[in-house]
Every structure is written in C-alpha cells, then in structure tokens.
Backbone as a ProteinNet text record, in pm:
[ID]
protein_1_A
[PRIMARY]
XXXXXXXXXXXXXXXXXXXXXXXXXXXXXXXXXXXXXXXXXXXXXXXXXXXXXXXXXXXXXXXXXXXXXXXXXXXXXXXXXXXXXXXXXXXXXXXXXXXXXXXX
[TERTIARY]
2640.1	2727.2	2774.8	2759.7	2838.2	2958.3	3023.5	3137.2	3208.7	3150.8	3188.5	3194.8	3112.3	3106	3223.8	3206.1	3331.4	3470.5	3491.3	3612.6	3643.9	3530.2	3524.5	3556.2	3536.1	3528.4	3685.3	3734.3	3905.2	3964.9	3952	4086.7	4032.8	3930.1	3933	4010.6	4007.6	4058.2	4211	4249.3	4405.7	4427.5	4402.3	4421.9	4434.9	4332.8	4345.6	4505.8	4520.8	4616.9	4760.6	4785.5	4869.7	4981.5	4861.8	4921.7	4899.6	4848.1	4925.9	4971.4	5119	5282.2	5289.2	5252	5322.8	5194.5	5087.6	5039.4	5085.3	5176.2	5225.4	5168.1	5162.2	5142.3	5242.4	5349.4	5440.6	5426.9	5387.5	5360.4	5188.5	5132.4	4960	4974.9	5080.6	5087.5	5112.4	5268.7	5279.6	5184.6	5099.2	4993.7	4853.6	4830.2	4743.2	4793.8	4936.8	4941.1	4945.8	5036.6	5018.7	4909.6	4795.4	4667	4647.1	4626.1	4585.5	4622	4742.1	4824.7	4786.1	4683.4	4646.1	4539.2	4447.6	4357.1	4396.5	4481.2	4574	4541.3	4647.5	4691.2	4516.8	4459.4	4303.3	4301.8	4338.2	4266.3	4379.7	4506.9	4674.9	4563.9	4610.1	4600	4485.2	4392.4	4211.8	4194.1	4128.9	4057.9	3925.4	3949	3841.7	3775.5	3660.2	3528.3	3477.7	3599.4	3510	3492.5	3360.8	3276.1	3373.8	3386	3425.3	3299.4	3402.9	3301.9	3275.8	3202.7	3132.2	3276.5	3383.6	3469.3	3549.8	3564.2	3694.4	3613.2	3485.6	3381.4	3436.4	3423.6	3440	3599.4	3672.4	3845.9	3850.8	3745.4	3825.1	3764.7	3642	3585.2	3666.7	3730.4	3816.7	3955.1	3991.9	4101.4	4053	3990.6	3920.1	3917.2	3844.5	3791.9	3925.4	4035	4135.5	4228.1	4202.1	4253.1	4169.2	4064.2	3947.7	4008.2	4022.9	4048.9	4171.6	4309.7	4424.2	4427.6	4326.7	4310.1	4215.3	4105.8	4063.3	4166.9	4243.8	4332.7	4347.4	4426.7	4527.1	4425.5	4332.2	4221	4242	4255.6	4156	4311.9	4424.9	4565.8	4569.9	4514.8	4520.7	4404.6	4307.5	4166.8	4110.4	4080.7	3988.9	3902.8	3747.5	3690.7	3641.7	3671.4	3666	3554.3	3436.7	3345.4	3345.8	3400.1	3445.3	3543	3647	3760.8	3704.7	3632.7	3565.7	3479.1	3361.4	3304.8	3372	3491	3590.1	3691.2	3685.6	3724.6	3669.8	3535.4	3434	3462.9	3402.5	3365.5	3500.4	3615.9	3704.1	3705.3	3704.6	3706	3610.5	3474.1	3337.3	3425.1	3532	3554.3	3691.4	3743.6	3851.7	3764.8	3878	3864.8	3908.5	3843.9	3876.2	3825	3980	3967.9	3839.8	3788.1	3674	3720.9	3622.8	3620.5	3525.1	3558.5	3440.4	3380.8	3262.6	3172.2	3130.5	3183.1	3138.6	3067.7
3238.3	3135.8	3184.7	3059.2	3129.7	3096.2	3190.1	3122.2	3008.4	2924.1	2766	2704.7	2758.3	2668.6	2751.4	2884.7	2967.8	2852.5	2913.3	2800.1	2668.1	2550.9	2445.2	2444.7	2573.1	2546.6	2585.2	2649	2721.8	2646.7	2544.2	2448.2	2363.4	2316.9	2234.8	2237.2	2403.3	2418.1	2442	2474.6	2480.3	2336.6	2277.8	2101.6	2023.1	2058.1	1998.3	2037.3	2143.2	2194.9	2177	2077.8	2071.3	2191.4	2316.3	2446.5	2453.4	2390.2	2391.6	2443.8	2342.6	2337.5	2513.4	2564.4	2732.1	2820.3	2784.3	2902.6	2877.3	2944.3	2961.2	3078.1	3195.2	3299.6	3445.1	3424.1	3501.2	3476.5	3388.7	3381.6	3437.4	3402.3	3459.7	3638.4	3663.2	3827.9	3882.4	3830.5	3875.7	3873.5	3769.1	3719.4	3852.2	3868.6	4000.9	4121.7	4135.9	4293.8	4287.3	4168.2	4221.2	4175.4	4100.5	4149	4301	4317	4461.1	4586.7	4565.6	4640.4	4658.9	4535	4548.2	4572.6	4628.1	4688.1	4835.7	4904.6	5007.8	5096.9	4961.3	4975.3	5033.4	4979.8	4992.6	5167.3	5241.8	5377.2	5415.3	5403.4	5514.8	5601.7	5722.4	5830.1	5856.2	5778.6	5844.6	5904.6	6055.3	6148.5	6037	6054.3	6095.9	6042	6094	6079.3	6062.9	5995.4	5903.3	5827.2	5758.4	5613.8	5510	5399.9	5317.9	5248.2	5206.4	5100.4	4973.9	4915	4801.2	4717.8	4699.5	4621.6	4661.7	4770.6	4829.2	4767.9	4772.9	4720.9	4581.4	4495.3	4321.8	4361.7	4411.7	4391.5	4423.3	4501.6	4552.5	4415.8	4373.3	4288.9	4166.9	4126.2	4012.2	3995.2	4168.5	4193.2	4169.3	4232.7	4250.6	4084.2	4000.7	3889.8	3778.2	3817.3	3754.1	3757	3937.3	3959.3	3910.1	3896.9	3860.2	3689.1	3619.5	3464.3	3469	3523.8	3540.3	3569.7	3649.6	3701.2	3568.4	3510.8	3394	3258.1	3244.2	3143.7	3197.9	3305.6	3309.8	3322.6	3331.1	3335.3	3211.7	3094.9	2996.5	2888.3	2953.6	2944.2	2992.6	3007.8	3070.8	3022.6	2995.6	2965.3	3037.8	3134.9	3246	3278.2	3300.1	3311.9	3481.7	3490.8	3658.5	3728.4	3700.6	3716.1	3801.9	3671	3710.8	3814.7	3832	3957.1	4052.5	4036.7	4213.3	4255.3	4151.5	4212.6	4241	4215.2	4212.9	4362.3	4368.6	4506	4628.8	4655.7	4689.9	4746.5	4650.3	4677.7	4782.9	4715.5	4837	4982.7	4976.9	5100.8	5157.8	5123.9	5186.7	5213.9	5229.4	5287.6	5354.3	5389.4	5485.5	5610.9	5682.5	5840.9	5906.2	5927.1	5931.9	6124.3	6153	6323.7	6384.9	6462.4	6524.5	6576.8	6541.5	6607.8	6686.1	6797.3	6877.8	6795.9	6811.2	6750.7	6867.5	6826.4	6944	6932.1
-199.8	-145.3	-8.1	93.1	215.3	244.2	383.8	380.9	338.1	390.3	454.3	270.5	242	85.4	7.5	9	-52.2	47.2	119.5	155.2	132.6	119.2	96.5	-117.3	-167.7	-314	-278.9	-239.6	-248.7	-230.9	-128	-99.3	-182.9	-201.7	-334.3	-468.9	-512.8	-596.8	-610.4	-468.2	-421.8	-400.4	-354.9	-375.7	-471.7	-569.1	-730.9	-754.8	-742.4	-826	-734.9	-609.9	-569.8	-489	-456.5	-469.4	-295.6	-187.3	-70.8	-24.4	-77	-5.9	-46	-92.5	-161.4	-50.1	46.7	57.7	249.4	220.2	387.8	396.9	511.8	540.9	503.9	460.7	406.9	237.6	158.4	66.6	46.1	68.8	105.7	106.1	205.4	215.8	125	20.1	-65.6	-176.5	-212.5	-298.4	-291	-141.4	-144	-190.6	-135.5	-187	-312.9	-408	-561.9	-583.4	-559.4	-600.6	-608.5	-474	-430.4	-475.9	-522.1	-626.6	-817	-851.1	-947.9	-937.4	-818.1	-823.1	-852.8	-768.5	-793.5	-920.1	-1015	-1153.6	-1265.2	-1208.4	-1278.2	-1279.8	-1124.4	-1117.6	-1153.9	-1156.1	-1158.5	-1285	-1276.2	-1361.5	-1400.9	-1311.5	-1377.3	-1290.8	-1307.8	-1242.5	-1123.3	-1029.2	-909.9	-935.7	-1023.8	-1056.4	-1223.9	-1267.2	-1363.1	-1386.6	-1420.4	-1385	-1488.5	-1418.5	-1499.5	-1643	-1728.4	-1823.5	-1775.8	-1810.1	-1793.6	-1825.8	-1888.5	-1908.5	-1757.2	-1728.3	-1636.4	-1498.5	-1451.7	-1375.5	-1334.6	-1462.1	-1459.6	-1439.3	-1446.5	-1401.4	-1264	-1227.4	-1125	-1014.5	-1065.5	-1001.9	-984.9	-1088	-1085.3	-1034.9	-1006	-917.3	-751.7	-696.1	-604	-531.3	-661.1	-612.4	-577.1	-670.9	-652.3	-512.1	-493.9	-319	-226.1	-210.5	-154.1	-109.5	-233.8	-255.3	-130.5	-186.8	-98.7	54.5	118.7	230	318.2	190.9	280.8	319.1	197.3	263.5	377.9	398.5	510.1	677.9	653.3	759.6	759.1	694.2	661.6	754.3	704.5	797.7	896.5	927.2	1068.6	1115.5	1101.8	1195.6	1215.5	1209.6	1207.3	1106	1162.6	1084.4	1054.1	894.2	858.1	906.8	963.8	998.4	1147.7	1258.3	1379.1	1379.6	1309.2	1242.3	1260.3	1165.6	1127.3	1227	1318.4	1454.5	1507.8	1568.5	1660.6	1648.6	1500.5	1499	1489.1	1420.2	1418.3	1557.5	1645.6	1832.2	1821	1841.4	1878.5	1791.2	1721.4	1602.8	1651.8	1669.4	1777.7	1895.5	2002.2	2092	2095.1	1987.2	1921.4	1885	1968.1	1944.6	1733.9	1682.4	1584.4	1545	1487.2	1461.1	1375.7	1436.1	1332.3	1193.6	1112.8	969.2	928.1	915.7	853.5	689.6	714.8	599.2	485.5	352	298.5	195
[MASK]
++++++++++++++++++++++++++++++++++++++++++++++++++++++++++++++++++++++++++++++++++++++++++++++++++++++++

C-alpha cells in the first residue's frame, strides 16, 4: 500500500468515527508518545539480546503501527509529506559532523 492510499484509508477511518474534532497537533503529540511508550513497555526489563516470540513480534508490531498511524495524521495536519521529511533530513544529517565511535 502506498502513501496516498494509507492516508486516504486513515481519514476514512478517523471520519467514520467522528474523531477529527480531537486530532489537533497537541493531541496527535501526546497520542505518539503514549504509543511510543508502549512500545517501551514491550522491552522494560528484557535483556539486550533476547529474541522476541512470535506473539511479542505481532505486539510490538501493532504498537509500532499504532505510532506510525499517529505521526501520519499529524504530517497529514500539517501538509507535509513523510517522505519529503525524511529526504530533507537525511540531506542534512549527511552534512553534520557526527563524533566517532569505535566499532567493536
């Protein structure tokens, strides 16, 4: 699915549901971080490096997808497309001095 159809299914489904009037940009922000926060909640207290299960996989996926959802409104409020965003930052981040790390 591309953008345009991902966005065209979201406000659809924010429209059905009369849910709008509630996604200003200060509401949207808060909406990502506690998403983003229940992505969080998935790793608190697991070691590093151990693989999730196939159940913990589909949660984290459905967390993820839910911040994902939240972050496109607010693009989608604003006019910008996430696409142009990320080139745009990309380019700059390519001309930031960034501290070396030894690789080990």
């Amino acid at each position: 699915m591309d953008y345009d159809e991902t966005l065209a299914m979201l406000r659809k489904f924010r429209d059905q549901r009369g849910w709008a009037k509630f996604h200003n940009l200060k509401d949207l922000a808060i909406s990502v971080n506690l998403e983003a926060s229940e992505i969080l909640e998935i790793f608190q207290w697991r070691p590093a490096n151990k693989l999730l299960t196939d159940q913990e996989k589909k949660h984290l996926q459905n967390e993820l997808a839910d911040t994902m959802i939240y972050l496109i409104y607010m693009f989608d409020k604003l006019g910008i497309d996430p696409g142009d965003a990320i080139k745009e930052k990309v380019s700059y981040n390519q001309s930031r001095k960034w501290p070396k790390i030894d690789q080990e």
